[in-house]
N, CA and C of each residue as an Amber inpcrd file, in Angstrom:
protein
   216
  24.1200000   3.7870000 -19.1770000  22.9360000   3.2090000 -18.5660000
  23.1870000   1.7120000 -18.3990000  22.3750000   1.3390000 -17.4170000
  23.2540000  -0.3970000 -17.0190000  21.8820000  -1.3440000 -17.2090000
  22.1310000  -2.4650000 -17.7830000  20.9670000  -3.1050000 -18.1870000
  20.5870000  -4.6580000 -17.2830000  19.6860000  -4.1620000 -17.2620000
  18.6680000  -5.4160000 -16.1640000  18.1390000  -6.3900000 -16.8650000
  18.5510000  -8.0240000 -16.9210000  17.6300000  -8.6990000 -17.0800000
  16.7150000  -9.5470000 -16.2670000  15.4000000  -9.7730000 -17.0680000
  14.7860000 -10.7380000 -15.5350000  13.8080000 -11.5110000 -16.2710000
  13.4880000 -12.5330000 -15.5650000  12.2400000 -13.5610000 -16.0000000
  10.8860000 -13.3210000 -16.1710000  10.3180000 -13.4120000 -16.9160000
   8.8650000 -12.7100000 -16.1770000   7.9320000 -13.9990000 -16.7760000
   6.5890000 -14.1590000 -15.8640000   5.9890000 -15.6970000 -16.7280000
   5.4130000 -14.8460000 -17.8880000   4.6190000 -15.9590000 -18.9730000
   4.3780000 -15.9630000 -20.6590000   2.9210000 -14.6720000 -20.3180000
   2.4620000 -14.9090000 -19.1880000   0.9440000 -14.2230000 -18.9920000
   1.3940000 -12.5210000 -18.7570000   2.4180000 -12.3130000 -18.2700000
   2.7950000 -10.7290000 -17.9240000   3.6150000 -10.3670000 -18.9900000
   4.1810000 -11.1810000 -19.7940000   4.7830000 -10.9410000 -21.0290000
   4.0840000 -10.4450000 -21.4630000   2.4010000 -11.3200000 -22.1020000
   1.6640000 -10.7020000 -23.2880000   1.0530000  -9.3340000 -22.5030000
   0.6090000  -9.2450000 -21.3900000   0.0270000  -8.1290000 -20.7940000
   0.9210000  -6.9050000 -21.0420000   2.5880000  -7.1830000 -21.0390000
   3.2940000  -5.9500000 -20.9880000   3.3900000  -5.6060000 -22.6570000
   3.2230000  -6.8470000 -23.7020000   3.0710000  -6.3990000 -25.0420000
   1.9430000  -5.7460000 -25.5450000   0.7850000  -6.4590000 -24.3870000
  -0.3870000  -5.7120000 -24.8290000  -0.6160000  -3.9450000 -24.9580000
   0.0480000  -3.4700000 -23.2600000   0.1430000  -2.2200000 -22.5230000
   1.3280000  -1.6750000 -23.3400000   2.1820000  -2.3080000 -24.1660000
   3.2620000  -1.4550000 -24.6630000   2.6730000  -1.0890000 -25.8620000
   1.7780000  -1.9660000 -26.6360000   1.3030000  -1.2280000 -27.9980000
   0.0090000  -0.2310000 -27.6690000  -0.8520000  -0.3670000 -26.9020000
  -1.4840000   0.9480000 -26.3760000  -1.5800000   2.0340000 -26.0260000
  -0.1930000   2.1510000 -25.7400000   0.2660000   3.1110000 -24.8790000
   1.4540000   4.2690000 -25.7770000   1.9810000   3.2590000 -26.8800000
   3.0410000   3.4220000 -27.6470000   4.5010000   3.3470000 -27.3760000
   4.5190000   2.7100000 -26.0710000   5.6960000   2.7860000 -25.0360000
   6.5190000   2.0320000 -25.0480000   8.1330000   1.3310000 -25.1790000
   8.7790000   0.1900000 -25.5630000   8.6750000  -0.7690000 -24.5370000
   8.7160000  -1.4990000 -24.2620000   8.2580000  -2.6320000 -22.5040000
   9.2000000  -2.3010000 -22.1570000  10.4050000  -1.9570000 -22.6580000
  11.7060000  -1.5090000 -21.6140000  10.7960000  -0.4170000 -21.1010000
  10.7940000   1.2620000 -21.4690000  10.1960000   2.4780000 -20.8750000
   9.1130000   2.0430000 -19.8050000   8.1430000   0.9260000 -20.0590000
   7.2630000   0.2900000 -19.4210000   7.7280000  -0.1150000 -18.0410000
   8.5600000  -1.0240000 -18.0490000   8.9280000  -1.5580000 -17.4670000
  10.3350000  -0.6190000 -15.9480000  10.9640000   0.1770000 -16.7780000
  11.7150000   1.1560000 -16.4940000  10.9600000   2.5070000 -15.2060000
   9.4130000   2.8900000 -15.8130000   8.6410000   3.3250000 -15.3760000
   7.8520000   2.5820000 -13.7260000   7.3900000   1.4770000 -14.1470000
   6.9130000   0.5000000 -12.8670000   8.1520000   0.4940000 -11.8460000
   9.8810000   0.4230000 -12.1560000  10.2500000  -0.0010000 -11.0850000
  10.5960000   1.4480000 -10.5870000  10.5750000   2.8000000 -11.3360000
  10.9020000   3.9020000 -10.4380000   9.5220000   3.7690000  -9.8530000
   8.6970000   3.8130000  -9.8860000   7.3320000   4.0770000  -9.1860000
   7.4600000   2.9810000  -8.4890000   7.6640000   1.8560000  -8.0490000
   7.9670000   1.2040000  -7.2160000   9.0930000   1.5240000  -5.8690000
  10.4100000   2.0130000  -6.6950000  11.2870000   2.3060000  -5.6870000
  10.6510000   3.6960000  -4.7110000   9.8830000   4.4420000  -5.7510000
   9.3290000   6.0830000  -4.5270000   8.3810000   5.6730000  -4.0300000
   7.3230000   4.3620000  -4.4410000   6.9180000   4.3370000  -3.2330000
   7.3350000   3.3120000  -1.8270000   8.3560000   2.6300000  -2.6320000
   8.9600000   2.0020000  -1.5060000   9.7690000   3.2970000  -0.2940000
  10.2900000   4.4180000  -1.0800000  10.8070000   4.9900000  -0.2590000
   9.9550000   5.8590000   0.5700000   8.8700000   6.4030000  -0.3550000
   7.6710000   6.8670000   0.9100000   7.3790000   6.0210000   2.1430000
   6.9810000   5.0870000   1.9880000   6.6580000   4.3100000   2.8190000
   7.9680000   3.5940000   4.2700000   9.1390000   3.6510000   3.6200000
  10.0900000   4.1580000   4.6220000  10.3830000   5.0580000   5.6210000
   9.6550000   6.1620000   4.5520000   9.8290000   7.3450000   4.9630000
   9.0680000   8.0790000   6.4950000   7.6610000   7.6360000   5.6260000
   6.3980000   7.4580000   6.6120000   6.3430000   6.7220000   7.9160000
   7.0600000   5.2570000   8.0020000   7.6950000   4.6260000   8.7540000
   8.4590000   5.4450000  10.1440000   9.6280000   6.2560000   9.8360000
  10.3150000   6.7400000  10.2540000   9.3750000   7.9270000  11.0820000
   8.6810000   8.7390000  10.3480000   8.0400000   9.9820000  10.8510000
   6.5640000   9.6570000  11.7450000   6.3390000   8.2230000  11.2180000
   4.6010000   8.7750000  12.1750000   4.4920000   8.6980000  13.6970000
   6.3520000   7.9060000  14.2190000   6.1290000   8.0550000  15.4340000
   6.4890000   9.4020000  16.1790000   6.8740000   9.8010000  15.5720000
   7.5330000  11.7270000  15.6750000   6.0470000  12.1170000  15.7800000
   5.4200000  12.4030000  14.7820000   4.3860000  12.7490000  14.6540000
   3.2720000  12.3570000  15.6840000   2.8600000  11.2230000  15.7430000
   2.1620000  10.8530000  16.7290000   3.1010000  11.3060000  18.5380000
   4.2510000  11.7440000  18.8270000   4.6300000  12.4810000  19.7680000
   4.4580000  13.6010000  19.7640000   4.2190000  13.7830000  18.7370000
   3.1360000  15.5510000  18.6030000   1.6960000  15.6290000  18.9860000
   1.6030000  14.0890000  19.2650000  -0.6130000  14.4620000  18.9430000
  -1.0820000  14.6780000  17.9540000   0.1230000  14.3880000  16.5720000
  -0.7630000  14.4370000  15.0260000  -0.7750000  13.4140000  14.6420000
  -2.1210000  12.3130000  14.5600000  -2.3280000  11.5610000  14.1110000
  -3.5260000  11.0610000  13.1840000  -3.8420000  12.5740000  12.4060000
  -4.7610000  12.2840000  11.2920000  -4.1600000  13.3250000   9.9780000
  -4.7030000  13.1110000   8.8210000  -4.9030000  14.0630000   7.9930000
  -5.0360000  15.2620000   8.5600000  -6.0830000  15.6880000   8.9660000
  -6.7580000  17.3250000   9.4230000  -5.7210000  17.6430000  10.7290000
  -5.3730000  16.5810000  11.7730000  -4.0270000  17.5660000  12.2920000
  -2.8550000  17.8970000  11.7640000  -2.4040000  17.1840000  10.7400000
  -0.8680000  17.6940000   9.7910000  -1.6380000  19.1310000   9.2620000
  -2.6890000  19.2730000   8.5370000  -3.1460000  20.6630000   8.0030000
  -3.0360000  21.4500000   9.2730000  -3.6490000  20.9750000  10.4470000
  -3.5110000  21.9160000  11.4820000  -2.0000000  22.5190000  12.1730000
  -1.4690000  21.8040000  11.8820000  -0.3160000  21.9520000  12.3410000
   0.6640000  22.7850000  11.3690000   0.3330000  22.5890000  10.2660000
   0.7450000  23.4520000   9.0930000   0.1700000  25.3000000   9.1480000
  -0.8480000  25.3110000   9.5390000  -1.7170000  26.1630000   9.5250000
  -2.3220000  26.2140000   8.0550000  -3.1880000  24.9740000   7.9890000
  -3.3380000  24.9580000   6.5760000  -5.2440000  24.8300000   6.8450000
């Protein structure tokens, strides 16, 4: 496993000590956690990027037409 360091200011420090003893979680796992959930939704949003003009060349451009189109 390859290790990351980084700066963070004194105010997100105590917040991540706060959220790590609440939670029972080490601020690494904490911290480890925020940036995968960061990277999927960075990649959704790539993703989404890529497809809504496909989609909108279909004439699906809401919620209820993707179900429709699904036959959902």
């Amino acid at each position: 496993m390859a290790t990351l360091t980084l700066r963070i200011p004194d105010e997100l420090d105590q917040e991540l000590e706060r959220q790590s003893a609440a939670s029972h979680l080490s601020k690494s796992d904490l911290a480890r956690e925020a940036l995968q959930r960061y990277l999927r939704v960075a990649q959704l949003r790539s993703l989404r990027a890529r497809l809504v003009p496909l989609a909108q060349s279909q004439d699906i451009h809401t919620d209820e037409d993707v179900f429709k189109a699904l036959g959902l």
